[in-house]
C-alpha positions as CSV (number, residue, x, y, z in Angstrom):
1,X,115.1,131.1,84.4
2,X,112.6,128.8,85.8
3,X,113.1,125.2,85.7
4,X,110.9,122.3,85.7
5,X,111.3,118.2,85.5
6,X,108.7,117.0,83.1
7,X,107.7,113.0,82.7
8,X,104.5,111.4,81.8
9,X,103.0,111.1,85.1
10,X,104.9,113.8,87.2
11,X,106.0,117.5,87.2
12,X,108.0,119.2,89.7
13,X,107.9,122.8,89.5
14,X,108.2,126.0,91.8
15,X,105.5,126.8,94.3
16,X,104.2,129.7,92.6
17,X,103.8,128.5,89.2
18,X,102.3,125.3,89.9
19,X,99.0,124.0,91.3
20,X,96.4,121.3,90.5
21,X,94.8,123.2,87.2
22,X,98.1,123.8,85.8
23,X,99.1,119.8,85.6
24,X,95.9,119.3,84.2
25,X,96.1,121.5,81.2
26,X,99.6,120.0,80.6
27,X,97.5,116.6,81.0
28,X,93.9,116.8,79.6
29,X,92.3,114.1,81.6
30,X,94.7,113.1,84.2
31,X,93.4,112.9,88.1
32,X,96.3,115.0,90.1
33,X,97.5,115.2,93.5
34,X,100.4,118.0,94.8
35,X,102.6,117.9,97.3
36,X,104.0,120.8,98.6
37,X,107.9,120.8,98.9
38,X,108.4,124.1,101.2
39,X,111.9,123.6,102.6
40,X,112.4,124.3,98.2
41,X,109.4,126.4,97.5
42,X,108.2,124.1,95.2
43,X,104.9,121.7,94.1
44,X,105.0,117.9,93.0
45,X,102.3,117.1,91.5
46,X,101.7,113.7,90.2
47,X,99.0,111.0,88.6
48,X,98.3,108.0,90.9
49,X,99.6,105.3,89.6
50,X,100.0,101.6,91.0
51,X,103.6,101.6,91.2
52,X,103.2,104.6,94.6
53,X,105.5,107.2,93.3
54,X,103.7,109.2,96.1
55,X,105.2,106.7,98.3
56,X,108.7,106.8,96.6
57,X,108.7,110.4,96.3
58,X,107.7,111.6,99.6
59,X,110.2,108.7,101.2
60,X,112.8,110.3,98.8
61,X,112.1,113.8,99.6
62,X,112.1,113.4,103.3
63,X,115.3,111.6,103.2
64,X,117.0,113.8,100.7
65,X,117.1,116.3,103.8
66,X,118.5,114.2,105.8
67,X,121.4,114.3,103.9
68,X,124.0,117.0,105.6
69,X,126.1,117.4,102.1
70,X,126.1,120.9,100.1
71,X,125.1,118.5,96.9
72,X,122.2,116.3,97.7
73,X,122.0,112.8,95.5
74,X,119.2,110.1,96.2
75,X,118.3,107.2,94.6
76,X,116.0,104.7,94.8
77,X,115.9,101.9,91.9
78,X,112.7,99.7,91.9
79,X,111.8,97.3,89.3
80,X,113.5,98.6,86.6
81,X,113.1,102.2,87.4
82,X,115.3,104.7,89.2
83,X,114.3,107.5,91.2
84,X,116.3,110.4,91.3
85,X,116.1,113.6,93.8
86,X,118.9,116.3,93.8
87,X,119.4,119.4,95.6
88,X,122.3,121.4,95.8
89,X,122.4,123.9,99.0
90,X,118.3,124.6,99.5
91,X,118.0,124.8,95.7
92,X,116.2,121.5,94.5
93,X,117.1,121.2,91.0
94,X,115.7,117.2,89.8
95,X,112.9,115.1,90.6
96,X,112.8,112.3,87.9
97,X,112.8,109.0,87.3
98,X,113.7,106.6,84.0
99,X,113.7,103.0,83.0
100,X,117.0,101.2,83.9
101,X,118.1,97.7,82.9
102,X,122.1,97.9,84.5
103,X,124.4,100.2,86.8
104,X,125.7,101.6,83.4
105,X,122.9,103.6,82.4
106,X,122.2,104.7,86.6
107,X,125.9,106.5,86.0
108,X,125.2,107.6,82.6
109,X,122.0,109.4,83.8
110,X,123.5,110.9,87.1
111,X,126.4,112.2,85.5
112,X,124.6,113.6,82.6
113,X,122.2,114.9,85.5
114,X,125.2,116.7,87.0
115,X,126.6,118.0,83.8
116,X,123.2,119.9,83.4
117,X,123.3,121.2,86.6
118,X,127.3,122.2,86.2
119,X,128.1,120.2,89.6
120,X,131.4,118.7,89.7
121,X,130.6,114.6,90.1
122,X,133.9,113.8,92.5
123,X,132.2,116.7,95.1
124,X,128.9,114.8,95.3
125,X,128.3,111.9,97.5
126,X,125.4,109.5,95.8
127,X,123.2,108.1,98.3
128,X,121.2,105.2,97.4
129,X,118.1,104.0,99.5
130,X,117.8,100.3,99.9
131,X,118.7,98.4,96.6
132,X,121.7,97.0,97.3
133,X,121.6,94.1,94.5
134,X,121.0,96.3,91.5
135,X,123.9,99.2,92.0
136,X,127.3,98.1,91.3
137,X,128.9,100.6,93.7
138,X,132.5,100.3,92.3
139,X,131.4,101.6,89.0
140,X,129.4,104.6,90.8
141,X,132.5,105.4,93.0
142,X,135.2,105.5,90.1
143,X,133.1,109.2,88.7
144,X,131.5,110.4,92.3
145,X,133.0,111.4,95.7
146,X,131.7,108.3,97.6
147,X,128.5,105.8,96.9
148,X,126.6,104.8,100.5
149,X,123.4,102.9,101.1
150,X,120.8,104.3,103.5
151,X,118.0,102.9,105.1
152,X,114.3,103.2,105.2
């Protein structure tokens, strides 16, 4: 079964079902860019917006292979969005984002993220880039291995 994350403005989907024609069918009208994913196999392609999810994406992508854990959790929360990539093993299985207000609906998303994907939440570590001020860590860490702030 093939798998794809679908928003608005982005689609993540693997490399050889995927290129620049295809986003635009699914969005009559939109300009498109890809970026190829190859340690995955995959394509994100994506409408320019002003808020630079090429920027977040590509910093979030880069970094999620950084991480040395089998299940790979990266956030990054901006305004009152958060980014979310996860991979578990070389198998990237979400690229998303969606509107936040509180730390509450951050958990509630990752764990319902997790469910989906049938990984076990107290065997993944979530790391969260930069942010600090809008994740309340103690509520993350009661449900997951560990919480830990990177670094650009």
């Amino acid at each position: 079964m093939i798998k794809a994350s679908f928003t608005g403005k982005y689609l993540c989907a693997p490399a050889q079902f995927q290129d620049a024609s295809y986003f635009s069918q699914l969005y009559p009208g939109s300009t498109c860019v890809c970026v190829n994913i190859p340690q995955y196999d995959m394509v994100l392609s994506y409408e320019p917006d002003g808020e630079g999810l090429q920027h977040i994406f590509e910093i979030l992508l880069s970094r999620l292979e950084l991480i040395k854990d089998y299940n790979k959790l990266l956030i990054s929360c901006k305004d009152n969005r958060t980014y979310v990539t996860f991979a578990t093993g070389e198998k990237l299985l979400l690229v998303n984002s969606f509107s936040t207000g509180d730390s509450v609906s951050i958990l509630y998303y990752l764990l319902l993220a997790l469910q989906q994907s049938q990984v076990n939440p107290q065997q993944t570590i979530v790391h969260c880039l930069g942010f600090k001020e809008k994740v309340d860590e103690k509520l993350i860490r009661t449900y997951f291995k560990d919480f830990v702030f990177t670094t650009d």
